[in-house]
N, C-alpha and C positions, 0 to 999 in steps of 0.2 A: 535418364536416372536422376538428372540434378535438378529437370523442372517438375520432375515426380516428387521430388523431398522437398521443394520449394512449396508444391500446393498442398503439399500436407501439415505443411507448418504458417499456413497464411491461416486467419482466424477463419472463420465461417462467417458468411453473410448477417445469419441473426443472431451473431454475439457482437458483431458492427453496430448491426441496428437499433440493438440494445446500448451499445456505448452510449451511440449517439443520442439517445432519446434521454440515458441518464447526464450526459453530459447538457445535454438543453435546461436540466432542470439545475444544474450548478452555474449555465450564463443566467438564468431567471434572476440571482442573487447576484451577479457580478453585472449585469447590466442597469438593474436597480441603484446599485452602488454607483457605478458610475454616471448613470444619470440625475442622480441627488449631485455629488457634485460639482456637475456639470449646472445644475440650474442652480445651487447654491455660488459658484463662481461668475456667473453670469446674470444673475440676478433675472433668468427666466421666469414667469409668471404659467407658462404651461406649456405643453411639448410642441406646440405650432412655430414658437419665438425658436432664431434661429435653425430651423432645421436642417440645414445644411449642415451646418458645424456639430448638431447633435450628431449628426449620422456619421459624419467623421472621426468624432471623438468616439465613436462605441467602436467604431472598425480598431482603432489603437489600440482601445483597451482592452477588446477583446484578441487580440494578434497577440498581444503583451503575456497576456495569459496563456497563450497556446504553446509560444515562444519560450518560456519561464519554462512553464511543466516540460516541455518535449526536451528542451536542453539540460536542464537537473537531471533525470533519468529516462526519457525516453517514453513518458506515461501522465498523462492528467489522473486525476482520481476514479472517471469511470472507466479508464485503460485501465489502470493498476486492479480496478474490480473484477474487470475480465476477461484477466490475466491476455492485454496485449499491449505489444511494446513496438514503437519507431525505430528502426534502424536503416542502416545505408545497404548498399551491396554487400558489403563485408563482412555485416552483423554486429557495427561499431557506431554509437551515438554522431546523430549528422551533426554537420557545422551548421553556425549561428545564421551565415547567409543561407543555404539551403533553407533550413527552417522558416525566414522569412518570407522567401518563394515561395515554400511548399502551402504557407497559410493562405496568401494571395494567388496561387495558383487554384486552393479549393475555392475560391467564389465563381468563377464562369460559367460551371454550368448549374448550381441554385439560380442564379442570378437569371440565367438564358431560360428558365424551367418557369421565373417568377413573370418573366417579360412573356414568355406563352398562353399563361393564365390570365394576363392583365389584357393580351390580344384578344384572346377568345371572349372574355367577357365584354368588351367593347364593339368586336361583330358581332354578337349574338344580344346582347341586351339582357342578359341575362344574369345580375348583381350575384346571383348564387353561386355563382361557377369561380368566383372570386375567393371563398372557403378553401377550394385545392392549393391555392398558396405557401399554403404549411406544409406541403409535400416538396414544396422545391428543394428544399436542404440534401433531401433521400437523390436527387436525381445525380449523384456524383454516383451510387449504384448500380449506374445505366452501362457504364465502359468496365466494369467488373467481371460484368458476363461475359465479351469478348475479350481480356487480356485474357491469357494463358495462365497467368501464377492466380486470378482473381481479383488482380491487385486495382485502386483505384487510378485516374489518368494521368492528376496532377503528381500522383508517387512515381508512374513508369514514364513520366517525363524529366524527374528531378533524379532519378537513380534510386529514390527510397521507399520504404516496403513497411508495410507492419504483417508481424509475425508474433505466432504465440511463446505467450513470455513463461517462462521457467515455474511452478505452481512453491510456493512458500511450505518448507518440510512441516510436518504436524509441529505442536509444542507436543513436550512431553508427558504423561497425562503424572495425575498428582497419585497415582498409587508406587510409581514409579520412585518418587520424591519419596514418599511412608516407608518403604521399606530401606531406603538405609539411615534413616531417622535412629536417633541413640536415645534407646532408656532409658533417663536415670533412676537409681536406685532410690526407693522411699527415703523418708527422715529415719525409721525406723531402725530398718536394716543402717541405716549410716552407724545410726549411734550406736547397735550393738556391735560392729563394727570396732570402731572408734576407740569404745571399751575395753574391749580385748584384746586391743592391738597396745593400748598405752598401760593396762595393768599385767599383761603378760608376757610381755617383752624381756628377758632376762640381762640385768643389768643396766638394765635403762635408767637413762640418766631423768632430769625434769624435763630437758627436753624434749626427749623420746615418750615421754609420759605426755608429752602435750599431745591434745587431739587431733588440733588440725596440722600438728606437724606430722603426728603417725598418720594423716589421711591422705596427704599431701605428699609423703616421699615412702612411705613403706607401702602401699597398694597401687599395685604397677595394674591399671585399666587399660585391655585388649580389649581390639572390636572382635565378635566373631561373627564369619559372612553368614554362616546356615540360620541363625536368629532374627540377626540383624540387634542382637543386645553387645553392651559392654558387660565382660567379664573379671573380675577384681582377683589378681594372683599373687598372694603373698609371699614375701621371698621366705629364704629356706630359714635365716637365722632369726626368724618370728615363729614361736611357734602355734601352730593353727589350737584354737582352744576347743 
């Protein structure tokens, strides 16, 4: 029963690979970033100079990234798009050390997929077969098929899981907003109003005679639900003209 609800709440494979593929296009811009100033700090001339150190410095930067998003809530931006979210066994945001595993746990097998492709194109002779390299990333897919929940190796090694995350309730649409919206009465209607309230008032003083004082404290304004207008009710010791 509880690994029936567990695979029904693990994302789908092509909402995975969709993350994935959106999330490649937001490192585009973050490894760009960091290799400006990487060659700005080190006064590199073109990406041959130091390569060692470039290649260590993107693995930081990019962990850093992963690390940030996964610890704030549990979601980079094309999680949050695909509505799925990181969590432990419990279904509570992992600790800071997990997370740093979990990010250097997912390189082994891209890595193992990239050193495959780099073999076969050296026994074969064949420069083209070198292309499949961009597939390596996908090869953590491979142990999906055989866990039980779906889940990837580096998660059912570290205890953590992604699962589908809660979908954000509608807004509320703007007709909704229109209908308890208040009328106000014309200029028109004011001042005849106004009028009759300050020359028919019996006994009235000058300042009962003033307009905006008869607007202001003798027209007692209710909402009513069935309209959605304010209604103006005069009290009893004015009398209605």
């Amino acid at each position: 029963m509880n690994a029936t609800h567990d695979l029904q709440s693990t994302p789908s494979r092509l909402r995975r690979f969709a993350c994935m593929m959106y999330e490649g296009v937001l490192l585009f811009g973050v490894v760009f970033i960091a290799s400006y100033l990487f060659d700005t700090l080190t006064q590199s001339k073109h990406g041959l100079m130091l390569r060692d150190g470039r290649q260590v410095w993107l693995f930081l930067v990019i962990g850093l990234y992963f690390v940030l998003c996964w610890r704030r809530r549990g979601q980079t931006l094309p999680m949050k798009t695909w509505n799925i979210r990181l969590v432990d066994r419990d279904g509570q945001p992992p600790s800071t050390p997990r997370l740093v595993l979990r990010y250097v746990l997912a390189w082994p097998l891209p890595l193992g997929a990239a050193a495959l492709v780099w073999l076969a194109s050296s026994l074969t002779g064949w420069r083209s077969v070198d292309m499949f390299i961009v597939l390596a990333p996908f090869a953590i897919f491979a142990w999906s098929w055989v866990d039980p929940d779906g889940q990837f190796l580096h998660d059912r090694l570290l205890g953590t899981r992604l699962r589908n995350a809660p979908r954000a309730p509608p807004a509320p649409s703007r007709g909704h907003k229109r209908h308890n919206a208040v009328t106000v009465p014309s200029r028109r209607r004011h001042r005849g109003m106004v009028s009759s309230l300050g020359n028919d008032s019996p006994n009235g003083s000058d300042r009962d005679r003033d307009p905006s004082h008869a607007l202001a404290h003798a027209v007692d304004f209710r909402h009513s639900p069935g309209n959605g207008r304010m209604q103006g009710r005069i009290p009893a010791r004015f009398p209605r003209p």
